[in-house]
N, C-alpha and C positions, 0 to 999 in steps of 0.2 A: 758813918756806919761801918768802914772798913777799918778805921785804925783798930780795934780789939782783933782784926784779923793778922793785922800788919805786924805789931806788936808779935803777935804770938807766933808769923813766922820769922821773926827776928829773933826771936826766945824760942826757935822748933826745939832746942834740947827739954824744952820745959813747959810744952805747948804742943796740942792736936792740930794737924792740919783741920782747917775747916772747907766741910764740902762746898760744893757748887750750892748746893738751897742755901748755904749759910752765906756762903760768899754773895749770891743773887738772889733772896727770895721772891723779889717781886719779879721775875719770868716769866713771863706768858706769852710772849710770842706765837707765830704762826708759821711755820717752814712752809714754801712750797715748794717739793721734790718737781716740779716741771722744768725749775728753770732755776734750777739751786746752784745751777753751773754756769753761772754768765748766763742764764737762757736755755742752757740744755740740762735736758732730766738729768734727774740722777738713776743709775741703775739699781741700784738698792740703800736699804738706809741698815746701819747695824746699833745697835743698842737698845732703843727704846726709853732713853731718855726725853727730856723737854726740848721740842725742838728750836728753843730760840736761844740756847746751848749746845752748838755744835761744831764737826768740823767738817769740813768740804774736800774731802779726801780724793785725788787723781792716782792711782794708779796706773802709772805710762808705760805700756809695752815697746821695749825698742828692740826690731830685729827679729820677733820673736814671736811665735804666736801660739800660747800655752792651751794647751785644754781645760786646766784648772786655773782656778787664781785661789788663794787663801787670804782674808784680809782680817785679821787681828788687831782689837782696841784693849790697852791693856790700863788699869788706874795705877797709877807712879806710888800712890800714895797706899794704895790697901792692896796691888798686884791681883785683883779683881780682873778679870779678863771676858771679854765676848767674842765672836770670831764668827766669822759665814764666808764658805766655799762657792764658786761663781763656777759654773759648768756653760749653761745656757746661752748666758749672755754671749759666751766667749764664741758660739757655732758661728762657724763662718768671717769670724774676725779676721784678720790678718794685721802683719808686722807695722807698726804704729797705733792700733788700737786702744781707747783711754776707757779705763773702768773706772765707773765717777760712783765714790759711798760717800751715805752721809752716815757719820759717825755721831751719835747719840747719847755720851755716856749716861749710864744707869743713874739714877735714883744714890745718893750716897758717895758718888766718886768723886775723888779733888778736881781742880782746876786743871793737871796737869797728864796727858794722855799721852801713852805711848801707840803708836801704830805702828804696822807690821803687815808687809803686802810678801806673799810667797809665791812663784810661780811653777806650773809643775808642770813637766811634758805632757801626760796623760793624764792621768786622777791624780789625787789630794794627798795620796799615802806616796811613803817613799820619800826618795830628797830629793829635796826643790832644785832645780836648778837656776833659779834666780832670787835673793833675799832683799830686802831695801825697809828701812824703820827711821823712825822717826820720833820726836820729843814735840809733841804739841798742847799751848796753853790754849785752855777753853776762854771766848770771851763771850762776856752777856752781851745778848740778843743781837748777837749777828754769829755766820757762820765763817768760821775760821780754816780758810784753805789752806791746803797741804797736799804736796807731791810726792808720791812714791816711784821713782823711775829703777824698773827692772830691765836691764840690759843682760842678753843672751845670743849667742849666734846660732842662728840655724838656716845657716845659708841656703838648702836646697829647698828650706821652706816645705820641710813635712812634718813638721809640729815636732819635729824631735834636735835636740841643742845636739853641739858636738861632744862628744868626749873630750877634746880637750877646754870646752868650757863648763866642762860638769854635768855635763849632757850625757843621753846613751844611745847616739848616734856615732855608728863606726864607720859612716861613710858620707857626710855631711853635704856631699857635693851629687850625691844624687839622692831622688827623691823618693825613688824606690825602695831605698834601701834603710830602714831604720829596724828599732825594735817591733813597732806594731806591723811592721812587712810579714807577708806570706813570705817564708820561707821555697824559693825557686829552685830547680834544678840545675843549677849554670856555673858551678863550680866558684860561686860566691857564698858570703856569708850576710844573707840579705835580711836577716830579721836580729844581727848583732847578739849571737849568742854565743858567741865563740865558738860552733861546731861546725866544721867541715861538712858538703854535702857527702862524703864518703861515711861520714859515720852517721851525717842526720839520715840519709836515705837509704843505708846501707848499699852503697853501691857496689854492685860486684857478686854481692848474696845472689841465692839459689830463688826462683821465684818459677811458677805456675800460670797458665794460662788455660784456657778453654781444651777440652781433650786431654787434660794433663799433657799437653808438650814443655817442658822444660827449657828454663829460660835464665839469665839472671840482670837483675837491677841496674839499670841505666839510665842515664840523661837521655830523654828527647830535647836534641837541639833544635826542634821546629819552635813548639810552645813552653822549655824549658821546664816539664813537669817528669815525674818517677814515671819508670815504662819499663815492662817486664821484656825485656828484648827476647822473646824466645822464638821458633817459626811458627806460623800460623797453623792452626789445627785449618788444615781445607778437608772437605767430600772429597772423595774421588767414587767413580762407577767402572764398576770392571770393563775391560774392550776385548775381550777378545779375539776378535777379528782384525784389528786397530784400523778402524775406520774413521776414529774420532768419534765414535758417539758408544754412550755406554749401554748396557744388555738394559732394555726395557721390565721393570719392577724389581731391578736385584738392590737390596742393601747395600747404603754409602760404607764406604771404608774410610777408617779419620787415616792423615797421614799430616806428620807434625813437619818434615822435610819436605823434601822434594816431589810430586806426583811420581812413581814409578811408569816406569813402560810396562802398557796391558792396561792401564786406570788414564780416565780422562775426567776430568771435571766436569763434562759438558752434560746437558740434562741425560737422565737416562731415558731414550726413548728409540733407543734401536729392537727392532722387531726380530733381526734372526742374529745373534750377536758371534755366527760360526762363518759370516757370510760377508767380506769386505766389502759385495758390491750392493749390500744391502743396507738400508738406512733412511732416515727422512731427507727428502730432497736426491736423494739419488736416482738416476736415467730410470725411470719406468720401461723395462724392456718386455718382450713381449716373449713371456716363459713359462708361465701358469705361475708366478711368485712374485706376490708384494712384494717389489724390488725399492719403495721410495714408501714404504709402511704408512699405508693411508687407508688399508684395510680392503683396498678395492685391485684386483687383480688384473693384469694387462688393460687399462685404462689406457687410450690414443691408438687401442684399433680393434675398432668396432666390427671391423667386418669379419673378424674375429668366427670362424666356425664356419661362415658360408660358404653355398656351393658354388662354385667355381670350374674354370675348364684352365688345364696346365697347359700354355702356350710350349713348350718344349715337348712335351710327351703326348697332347689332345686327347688329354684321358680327365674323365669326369673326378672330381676331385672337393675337397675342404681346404677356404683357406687358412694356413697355419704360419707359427711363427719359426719365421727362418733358422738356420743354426746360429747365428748373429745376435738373434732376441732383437733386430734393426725392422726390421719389415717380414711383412706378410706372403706368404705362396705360396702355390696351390697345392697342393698333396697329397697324391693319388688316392682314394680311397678302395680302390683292385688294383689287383695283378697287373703290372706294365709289361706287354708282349716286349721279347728282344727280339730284334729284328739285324741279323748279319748281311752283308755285300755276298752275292756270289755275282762273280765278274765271270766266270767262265759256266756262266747258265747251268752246271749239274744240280741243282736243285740242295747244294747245302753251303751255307756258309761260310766266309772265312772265321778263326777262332780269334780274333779279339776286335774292337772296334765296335762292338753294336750300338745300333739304335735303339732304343726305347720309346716306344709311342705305341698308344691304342689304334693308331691309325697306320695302315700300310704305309711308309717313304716313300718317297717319290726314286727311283733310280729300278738296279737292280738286287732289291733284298729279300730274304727268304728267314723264315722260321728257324730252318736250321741251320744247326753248325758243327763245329768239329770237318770241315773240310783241311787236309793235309796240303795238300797242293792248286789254291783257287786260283791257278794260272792253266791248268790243266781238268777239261771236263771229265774226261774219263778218270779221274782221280777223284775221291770223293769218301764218305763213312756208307759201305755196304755195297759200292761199285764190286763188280766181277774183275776178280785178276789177269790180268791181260797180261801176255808173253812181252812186256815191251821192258824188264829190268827196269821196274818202278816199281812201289807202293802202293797199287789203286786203292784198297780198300782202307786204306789208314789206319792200318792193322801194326805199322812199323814192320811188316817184313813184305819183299818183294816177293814174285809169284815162284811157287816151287815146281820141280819139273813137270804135275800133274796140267800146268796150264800152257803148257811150250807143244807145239806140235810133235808126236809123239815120243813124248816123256821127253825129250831131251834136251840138254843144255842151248838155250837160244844162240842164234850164232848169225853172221852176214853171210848168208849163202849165196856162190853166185855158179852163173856158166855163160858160155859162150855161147849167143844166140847168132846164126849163121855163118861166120865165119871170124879169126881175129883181125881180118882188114877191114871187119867192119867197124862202123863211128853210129854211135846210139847219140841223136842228139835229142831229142826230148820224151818225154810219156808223160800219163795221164792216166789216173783210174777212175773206174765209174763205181763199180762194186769190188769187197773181197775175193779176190781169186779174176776180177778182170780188169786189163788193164792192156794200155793203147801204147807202140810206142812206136817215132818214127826217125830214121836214119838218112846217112845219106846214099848214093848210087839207088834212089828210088827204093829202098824198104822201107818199109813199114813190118812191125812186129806185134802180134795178139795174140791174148792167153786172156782165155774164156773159165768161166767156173767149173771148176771138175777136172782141169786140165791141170797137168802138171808140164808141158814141155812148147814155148810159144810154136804160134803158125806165122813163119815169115812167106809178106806177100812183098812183091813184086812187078804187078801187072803193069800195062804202059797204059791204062785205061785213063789215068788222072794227071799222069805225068813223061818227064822223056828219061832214059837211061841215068842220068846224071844228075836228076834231082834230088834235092836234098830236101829233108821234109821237117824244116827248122822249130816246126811248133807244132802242138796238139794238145786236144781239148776231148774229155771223151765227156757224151752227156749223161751222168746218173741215170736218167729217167727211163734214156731207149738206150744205152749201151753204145753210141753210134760216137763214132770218130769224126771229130771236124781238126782237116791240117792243111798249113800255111806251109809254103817250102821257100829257099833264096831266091826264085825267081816270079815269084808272087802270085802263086796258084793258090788257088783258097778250091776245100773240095772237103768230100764225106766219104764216110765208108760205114757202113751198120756192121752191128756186131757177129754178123753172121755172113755176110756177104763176102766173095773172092774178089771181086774189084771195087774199084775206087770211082766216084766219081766229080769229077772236075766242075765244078760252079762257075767260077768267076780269075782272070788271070789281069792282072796289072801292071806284072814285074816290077812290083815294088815286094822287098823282102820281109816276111812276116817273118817277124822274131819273136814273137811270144802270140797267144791266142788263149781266149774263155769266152765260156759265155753263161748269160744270168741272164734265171725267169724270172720277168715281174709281171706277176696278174696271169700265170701260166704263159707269158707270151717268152719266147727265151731271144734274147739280143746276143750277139756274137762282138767281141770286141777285139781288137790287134792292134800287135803294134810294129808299126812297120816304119819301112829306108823314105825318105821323100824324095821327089823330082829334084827339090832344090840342092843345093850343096850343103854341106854341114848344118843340117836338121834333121829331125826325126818327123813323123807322123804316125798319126790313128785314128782308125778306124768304129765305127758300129755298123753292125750287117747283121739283114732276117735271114742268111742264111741263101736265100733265094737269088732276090733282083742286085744289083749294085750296091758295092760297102760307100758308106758315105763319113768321108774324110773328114779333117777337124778344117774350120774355116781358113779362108787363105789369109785374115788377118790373126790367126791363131798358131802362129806359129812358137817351137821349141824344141828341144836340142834333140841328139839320137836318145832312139829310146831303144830298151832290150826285152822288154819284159810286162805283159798285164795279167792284171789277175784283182776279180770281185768276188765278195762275198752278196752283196745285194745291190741293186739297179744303182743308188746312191751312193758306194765305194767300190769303188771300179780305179783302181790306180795303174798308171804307167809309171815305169823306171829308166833312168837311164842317165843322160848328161855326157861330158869329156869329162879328159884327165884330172882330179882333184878337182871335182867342179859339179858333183853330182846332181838331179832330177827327179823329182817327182813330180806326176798332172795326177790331176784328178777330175774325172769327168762328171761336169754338170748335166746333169737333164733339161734343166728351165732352159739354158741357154745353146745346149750342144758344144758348148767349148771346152779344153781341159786346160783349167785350171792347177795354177804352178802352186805347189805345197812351201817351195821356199824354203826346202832343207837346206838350200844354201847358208842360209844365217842359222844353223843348228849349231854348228861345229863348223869349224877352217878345215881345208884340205880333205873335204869329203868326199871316196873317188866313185869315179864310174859307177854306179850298179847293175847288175846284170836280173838280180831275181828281184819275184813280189808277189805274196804269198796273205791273203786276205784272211784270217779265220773267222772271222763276225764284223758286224758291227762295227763296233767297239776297237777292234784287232787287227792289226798285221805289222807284218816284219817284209826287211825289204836290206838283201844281201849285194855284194860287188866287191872290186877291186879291193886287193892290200888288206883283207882283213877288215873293211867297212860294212857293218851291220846298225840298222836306226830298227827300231822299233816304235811303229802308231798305237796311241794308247789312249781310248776317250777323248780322243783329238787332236793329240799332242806327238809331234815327232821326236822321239831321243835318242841319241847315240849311245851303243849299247858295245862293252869293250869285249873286245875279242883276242885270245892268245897267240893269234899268229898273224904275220901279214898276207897269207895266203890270198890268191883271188878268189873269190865265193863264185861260184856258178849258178846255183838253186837254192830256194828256200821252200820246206812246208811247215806248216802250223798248225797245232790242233787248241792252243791255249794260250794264253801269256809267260808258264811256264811249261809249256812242251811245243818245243822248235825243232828244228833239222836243217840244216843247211851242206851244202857239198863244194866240193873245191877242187878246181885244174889238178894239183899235186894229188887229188887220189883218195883225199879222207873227206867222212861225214863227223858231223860234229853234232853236239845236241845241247840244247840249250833249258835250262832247268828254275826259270825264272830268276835266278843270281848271274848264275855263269855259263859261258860254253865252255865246253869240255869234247874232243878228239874219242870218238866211240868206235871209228873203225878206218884202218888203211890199205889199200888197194896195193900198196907198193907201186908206186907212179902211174897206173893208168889213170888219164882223166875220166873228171865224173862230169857229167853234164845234166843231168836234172834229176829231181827226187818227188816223188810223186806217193800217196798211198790212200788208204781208209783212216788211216789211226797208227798208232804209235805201236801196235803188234802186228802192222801190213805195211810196210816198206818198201816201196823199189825204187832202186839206182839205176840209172844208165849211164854209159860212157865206151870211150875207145877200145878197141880190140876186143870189140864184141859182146863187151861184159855188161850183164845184166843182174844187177843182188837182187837179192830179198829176207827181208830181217819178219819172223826167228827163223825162218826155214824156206827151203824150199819148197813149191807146194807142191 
């Protein structure tokens, strides 16, 4: 049955090829695409011819692994062609992968087929980058295998061949980088299109963000994408106050730069935004102002408005918040009385220093004030001017001649009272215009009120020719003289009486004498010589029966001088050379206690005067210019302009003193300083006695007896 075919392709120039029906009519087979490959399926069949005319077509991917496959059957004989594209099969394949067709040619075609396998990076259009054909004769009824191997590189294995094997992969050795690649911002050419990211991204261009702040086109080198590099549009809330928090409910402000100073970012929730110590979370202080904006005022003190009592002032009170805003105190709700010091009892204060309290201080304080001189009582706002060249009324001017004994300039007046071989050695006043004084060779001298010229006595009633009458004491009450002389007569004389008389004699030398009522009873005190050798003694006496001496285990040094203001300051003076003395007599125990001026100052000499004015006061004068003044308890050395020896002291204040001196001068003392007010020209002075600071008298040698402003 084939030679007429055989023939006639021996004779083709003169002869039809004959088809496959002509070549095999009797055909009928049965293909089974399960196992048409050794056993394994085929993936598709192309043609649709008889399937016991076929061919067994392997398409071998080597290296490669295409998205598309193209597989082309073409007739040799009529260039009749079929063809089917393979997408599916190929997902997920990889390099070695075999695409098995069965090739079916049509109805009509020769024996002789051409095949034609195409591979293509991505889809079917475009050029292939792998080609492989082939010349295959059909045989009857079996299927006639045939290989198509397409070899391609694509080493990084992402479906894309190299450029240089015809591929359009620019960069074959990574994977990333092909033509189906997203285009990166990395300064690569990652999807193989020949553009630069400068010109793919426009780098460098003008670009926009959020608030219109202005920016231009850049790589982010974190995630290599386009990134408007411009600053961030932030809020900012006005500050201010700059406390860090911004004015509660005001409008954000965009700022494309930098926050300025005055704007913070932070929520706006400041309540007074004029107030830096105002804000959330700041010290709630206690001021009547939402200090930490919570809406609730002085919040952590409750006791906030109650009544209360001011421990500083004991004045009924509200408690409030301090100047601090820290804590609570009481705060007066009335007037706080002031309450001034007056130390010198005139009933007005000194000018700075007061107290404040609803409650009288404990001490001595008074209502008023504006006192000029609170050392001095008779000084004072509304005192009568007194002759004594002071100030009294605190008027800044001293008294003018209307207040000096008539009309005229104050002056140290003096005279010779019996004779000038007379020695005035002490005096004593009881009232103005009277006064005691006593001498030696037994005078005694008095001057009564109304009197202007002393009565000097003389009688032997109390004494012998040649006594001397070293001390004297007159008493305010009765007028009456009580005197001690150097041979230790103690004796009286009234204010009215021509003689004297004689009490009590010891021949111990009284050198000083006073005396002070307690409970109306008056005690006599002295200070006198002792039996023993270098000591002194003293005395208390009613005046009557026997003076009763200080104990015989109570013994201290010579003493010159006593003088009290009340039963409890009763001092004696005295001591040696640079080594001075003060006792001061107990009542509980009858002894006189040592003051221990020693340890005040070094070199404290002798004392001779001591001069009580209160309480509270005295001064206490001697040797070389040595002056202490007692003050609330305390003994202080008080400095003096000369080294003179002090004789006497009187006191009417802390600033109104007197003292007198061997060399002849009084001096006065002004609560700062002593100051030289009057000179005798050498006669000695030996004591000074008065009422007050406009009734002065001096006594001393050669008869002489002052009296300041005038004589009377």
């Amino acid at each position: 049955m084939m030679r007429p075919a055989l023939l006639c392709l021996l004779f083709a120039t003169a002869c039809t090829v004959p088809d496959l029906d002509e070549l095999y009519p009797d055909c009928d087979g049965h293909l089974d695409l399960e196992t048409a490959f050794d056993g394994q399926p085929a993936n598709a069949v192309l043609g649709g011819g008889t399937a016991c005319r076929s061919i067994h077509l392997t398409v071998a991917l080597v290296e490669f692994s295409p998205r598309c496959v193209l597989v082309r059957a073409r007739d040799a004989g009529s260039g009749k062609e079929v063809s089917q594209t393979f997408r599916d099969v190929l997902i997920g394949a990889g390099p070695g992968f075999n695409l098995r067709v069965v090739v079916s040619p049509p109805k009509g075609w020769g024996p002789t087929v051409e095949v034609e396998a195409r591979a293509f990076e991505q889809s079917c259009e475009g050029v292939a980058v792998g080609i492989n054909l082939a010349s295959v004769t059909v045989a009857n009824n079996r299927g006639v295998p045939a290989t198509l191997r397409i070899e391609a590189q694509d080493a990084d294995r992402d479906g894309y061949v190299s450029r240089v094997n015809g591929g359009t992969d620019c960069q074959d050795d990574q994977s990333d980088i092909n033509p189906g690649a997203a285009e990166r911002c990395n300064a690569q050419d990652d999807n193989c299109d020949g553009i630069n990211d400068e010109a793919h991204f426009n780098l460098g261009g003008q670009c926009t963000l959020s608030a219109g702040c202005q920016g231009v086109y850049r790589c982010d080198v974190t995630d290599q994408r386009l990134s408007c590099d411009s600053p961030s549009a932030r809020l900012a809330y006005l500050d201010q106050d700059r406390d860090g928090h911004g004015q509660k409910g005001v409008t954000p402000t965009t700022f494309c730069d930098a926050v300025p100073a005055g704007y913070v970012t932070a929520p706006p929730d400041d309540c007074d935004d004029t107030n830096a110590s105002i804000y959330p979370g700041a010290l709630e202080r206690c001021d009547g102002v939402d200090n930490d904006c919570d809406a609730i005022l002085d919040e952590g003190f409750p006791g906030l408005g109650s009544t209360c009592t001011d421990s500083a002032t004991q004045c009924t009170g509200q408690l409030q918040c301090d100047t601090s805003g820290t804590t609570l105190v009481c705060g007066a709700t009335q007037s706080v009385p002031a309450w001034y010091l007056d130390e010198d009892g005139d009933g007005s204060g000194q000018t700075s220093g007061a107290i404040r309290s609803c409650v009288h201080p404990a001490g001595d304080y008074v209502s008023n004030t504006g006192d000029c001189d609170d050392g001095n009582p008779l000084t004072h706002p509304g005192a009568p001017e007194l002759c004594d060249d002071l100030d009294n009324d605190c008027d800044g001017q001293k008294e003018g001649p209307t207040q000096c004994p008539g009309g005229l300039t104050p002056t140290w007046a003096g005279q010779t009272v019996a004779s000038t071989s007379q020695t005035w050695i002490s005096a004593s006043s009881w009232t103005r215009g009277g006064v005691w004084v006593g001498g030696d060779e037994n005078f005694r001298a008095r001057l009564t009120p109304g009197q202007v010229t002393f009565t000097v006595l003389s009688d032997f009633g109390c004494g012998m020719t040649d006594a001397a009458w070293t001390s004297v004491w007159a008493d305010p009450t009765t007028g009456r003289a009580w005197l001690g002389s150097v041979d230790g007569r103690k004796a009286r004389q009234d204010s009215s009486a021509s003689n004297c008389v004689q009490v009590q004699n010891d021949n111990l030398w009284v050198h000083g004498l006073v005396g002070v009522r307690n409970n109306n009873v008056l005690t006599l005190y002295g200070a006198t010589d002792s039996l023993a050798s270098d000591e002194g003694a003293a005395f208390t006496w009613n005046g009557t029966g026997t003076p009763t001496y200080n104990p015989i285990n109570n013994n201290f040094h010579y003493v010159y001088d006593v003088h009290g203001a009340t039963a409890d300051t009763v001092f004696i003076v005295g001591g040696p050379a640079t080594d001075a003395r003060i006792y001061r007599y107990n009542r509980s125990s009858g002894e006189w206690d040592t003051e221990a001026v020693e340890d005040v100052a070094p070199d404290l000499d002798t004392l001779r005067g001591v001069w009580v004015a209160n309480a509270r006061l005295a001064f206490a004068v001697g040797d070389t210019g040595t002056v202490l003044r007692w003050h609330l308890g305390q003994w202080t050395r008080l400095s003096f302009p000369t080294t003179h020896d002090l004789t006497s002291v009187i006191a009417f204040g802390a600033g109104s003193a007197y003292a007198t001196c061997k060399s002849g001068h009084v001096y006065r003392y002004n609560g700062q300083t002593w100051q030289q007010v009057h000179s005798t020209g050498g006669i000695r002075l030996n004591d000074i006695t008065g009422t007050g600071p406009d009734d002065l008298w001096v006594v001393g040698t050669s008869g002489r007896i002052l009296h300041w402003p005038a004589w009377p």
